[in-house]
N, C-alpha and C positions, 0 to 999 in steps of 0.2 A: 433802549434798555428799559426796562419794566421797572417798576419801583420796588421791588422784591429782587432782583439783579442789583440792582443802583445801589441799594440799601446791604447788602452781600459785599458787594465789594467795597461799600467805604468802613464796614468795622474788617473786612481782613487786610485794608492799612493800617485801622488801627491798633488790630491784633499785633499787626507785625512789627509794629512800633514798640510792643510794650505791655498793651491794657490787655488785661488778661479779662476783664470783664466783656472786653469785645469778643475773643476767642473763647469765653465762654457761649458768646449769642452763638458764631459760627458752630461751635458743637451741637448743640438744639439743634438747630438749620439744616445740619446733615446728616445724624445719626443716625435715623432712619431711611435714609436713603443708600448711604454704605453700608448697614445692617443687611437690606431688603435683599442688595446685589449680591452680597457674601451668601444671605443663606439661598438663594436660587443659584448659584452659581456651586456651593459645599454641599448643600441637601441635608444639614445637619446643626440647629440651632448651637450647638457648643464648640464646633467647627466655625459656624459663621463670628460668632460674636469674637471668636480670638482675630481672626481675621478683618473684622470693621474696626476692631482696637487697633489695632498695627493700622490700617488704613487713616486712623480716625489724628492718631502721633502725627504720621508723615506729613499730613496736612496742615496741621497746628504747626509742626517743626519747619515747614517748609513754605508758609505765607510770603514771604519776603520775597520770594520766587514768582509770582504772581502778577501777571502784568500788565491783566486787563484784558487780553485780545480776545479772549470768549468768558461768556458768565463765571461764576465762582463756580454754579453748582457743576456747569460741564468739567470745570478745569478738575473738581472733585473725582464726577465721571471720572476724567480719564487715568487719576491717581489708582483709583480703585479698580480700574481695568485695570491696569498695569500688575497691580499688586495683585490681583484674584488670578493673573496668567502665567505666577509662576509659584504661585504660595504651595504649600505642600498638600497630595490629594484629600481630599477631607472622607471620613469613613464609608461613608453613603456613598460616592466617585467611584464604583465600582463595576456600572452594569453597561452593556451592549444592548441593542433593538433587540438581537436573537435571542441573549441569556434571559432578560426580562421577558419575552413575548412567550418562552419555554417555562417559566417560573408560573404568570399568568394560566398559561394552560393546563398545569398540573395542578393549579390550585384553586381551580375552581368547584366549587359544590353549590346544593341547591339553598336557595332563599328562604328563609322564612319570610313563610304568610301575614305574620302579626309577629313582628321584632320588637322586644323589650327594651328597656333605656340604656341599659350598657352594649346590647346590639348595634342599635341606634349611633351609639358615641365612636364605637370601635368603627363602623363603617364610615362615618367623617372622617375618622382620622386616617383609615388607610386608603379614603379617594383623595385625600391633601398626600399622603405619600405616594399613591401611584402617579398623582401628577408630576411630583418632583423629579418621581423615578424615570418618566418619559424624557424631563430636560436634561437628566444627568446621564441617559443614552447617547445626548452628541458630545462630541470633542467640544473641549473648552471653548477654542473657536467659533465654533458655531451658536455653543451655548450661549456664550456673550452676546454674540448680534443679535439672535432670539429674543432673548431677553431684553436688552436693550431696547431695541424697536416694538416688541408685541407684547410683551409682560408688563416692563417701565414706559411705555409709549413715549420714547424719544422720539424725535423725530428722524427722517431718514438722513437729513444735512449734520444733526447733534450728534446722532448713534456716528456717525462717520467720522465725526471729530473727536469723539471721544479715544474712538479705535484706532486713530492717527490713520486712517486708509482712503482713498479714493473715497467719493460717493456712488460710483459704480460697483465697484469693487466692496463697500458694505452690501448693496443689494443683490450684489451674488452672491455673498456669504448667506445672510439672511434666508432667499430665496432657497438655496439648499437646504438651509436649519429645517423651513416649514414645508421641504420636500418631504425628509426623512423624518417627521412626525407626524404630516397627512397620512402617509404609505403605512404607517405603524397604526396611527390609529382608525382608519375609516375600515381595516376589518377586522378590527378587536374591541374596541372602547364602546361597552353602552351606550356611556355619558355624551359619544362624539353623535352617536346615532344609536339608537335604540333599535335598530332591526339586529345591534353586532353580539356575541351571545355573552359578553364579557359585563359581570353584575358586580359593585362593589362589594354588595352584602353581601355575594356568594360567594368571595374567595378572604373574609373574614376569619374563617375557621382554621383553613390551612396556615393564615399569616399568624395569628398568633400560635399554630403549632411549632412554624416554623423558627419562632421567636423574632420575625420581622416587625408587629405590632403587638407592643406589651401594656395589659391594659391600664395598669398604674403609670405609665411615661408616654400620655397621650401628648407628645411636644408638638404638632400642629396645628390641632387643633383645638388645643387647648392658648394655645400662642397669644400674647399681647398682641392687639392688633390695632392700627389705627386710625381716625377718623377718615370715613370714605363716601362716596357719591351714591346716592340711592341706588344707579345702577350696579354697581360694584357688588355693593352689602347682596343683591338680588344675587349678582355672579354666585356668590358663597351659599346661600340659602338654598336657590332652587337649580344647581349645578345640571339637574337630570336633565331642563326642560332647556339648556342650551345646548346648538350646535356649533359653532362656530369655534374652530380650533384654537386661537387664541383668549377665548373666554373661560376654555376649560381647562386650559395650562395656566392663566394668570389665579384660577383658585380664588382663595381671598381677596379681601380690598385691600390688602398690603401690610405685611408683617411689619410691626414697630421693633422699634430696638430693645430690648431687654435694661432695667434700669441699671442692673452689674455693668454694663456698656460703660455709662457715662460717668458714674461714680469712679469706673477705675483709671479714665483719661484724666476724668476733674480731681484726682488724688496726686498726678503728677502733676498739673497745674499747679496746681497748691503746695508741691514739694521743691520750689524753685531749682528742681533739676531739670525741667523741660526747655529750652532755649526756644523761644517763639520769634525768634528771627532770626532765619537762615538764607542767604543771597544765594 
């Protein structure tokens, strides 16, 4: 067990005893990571954050429960699977491969040559939304093991555990996820390959007519984001110049949690109505 495991699991005894200062540490330790899952999994930051709150409760409520037999953060994992697999659709949870790939083609138009700052901004912001819009094309299923494995880079034996399934049987999940976003994207997405005719910049104009990207509610890209690996911050930067299909669905170096997150967990904390030990 790693010292960041080790160190996890002896304050969520302590949590669950009592100190609240411990299940404060454990809230830091995973906000960001039940945030991250909610909003790839809702597609919609004020969706997600209601969602890693309820996520963030069960956890705190449910230490006591905790046994040890896989790390805290998987056992998190699998809370938050569970919870994201039957929470209610979040607004964005809307589209098919065919509706979106038919949305894309009517809205494209041509580029400008020399894009201004707020061009510039608006086309960040709707290549973070057509990403999200590719993962929230598969069913929740699928979505999960995707993400799991290629976005959060779990591993194949962790993502398994999380999803309570076979480790076979995650990699057939999986392996379908990154069927049916290969097939969607390698003859539409610039970003996937630049011979395919589909430009960020170019389908700008129709999304904010359609009121899809509004430019005062840039929430992706504008997003609190948190400290990442030089490769990663690269992923965000220079999106155009990767191919590889999971470097252009993971987007960012990883959405942090919004500070209203933790404030409103650490408000029940402190309203000694939350019971932090439950069997």
């Amino acid at each position: 067990m790693s010292d960041d495991a080790a160190g996890l699991a002896e304050q969520a005894r302590a949590a669950a005893a009592g100190d609240k200062a411990a299940a404060g540490r454990i809230l830091e330790a995973i906000k960001d990571d039940a945030y991250e899952l909610a909003l790839r999994m809702l597609g919609h930051p004020a969706d997600a954050e209601d969602a890693a709150q309820e996520i963030l409760v069960i956890v705190l409520t449910h230490l006591g429960s905790f046994r040890g037999e896989s790390g805290l953060r998987t056992w998190v994992w699998r809370i938050a699977a569970r919870h994201l697999g039957r929470v209610r659709r979040g607004r964005r949870e809307i589209l098919t491969f065919e509706v979106f790939g038919e949305r894309l083609r009517t809205g494209l138009d041509d580029v400008l040559e020399q894009p201004d700052a707020e061009a510039e901004a608006l086309t960040k912001e709707l290549r973070l939304r057509c990403t999200e819009a590719m993962l929230l094309c598969l069913d929740r299923e699928h979505r999960l093991a995707y993400v799991l494995g290629d976005v959060l880079n779990l591993s194949g034996e962790e993502a398994a555990l999380v999803l309570e399934i076979e480790e076979a049987a995650y990699r057939k999940r999986v392996s379908r996820a990154r069927a049916l976003l290969y097939e969607f994207m390698r003859g539409w997405c610039g970003v996937f390959d630049d011979r395919n005719p589909c430009r960020c910049a170019g389908q700008v104009k129709c999304a904010v007519e359609r009121g899809l990207v509004v430019p005062r509610a840039l929430d992706l890209s504008k997003h609190r984001m948190r400290p990442s690996p030089a490769t990663l911050l690269r992923a965000a930067e220079e999106m155009t110049g990767l191919m590889r299909m999971s470097e252009v669905l993971r987007g960012p170096a990883g959405y942090a949690a919004p500070d209203t997150l933790v404030s409103g967990v650490r408000a029940l904390l402190d309203s000694q109505h939350l019971a932090l030990l439950r069997p």
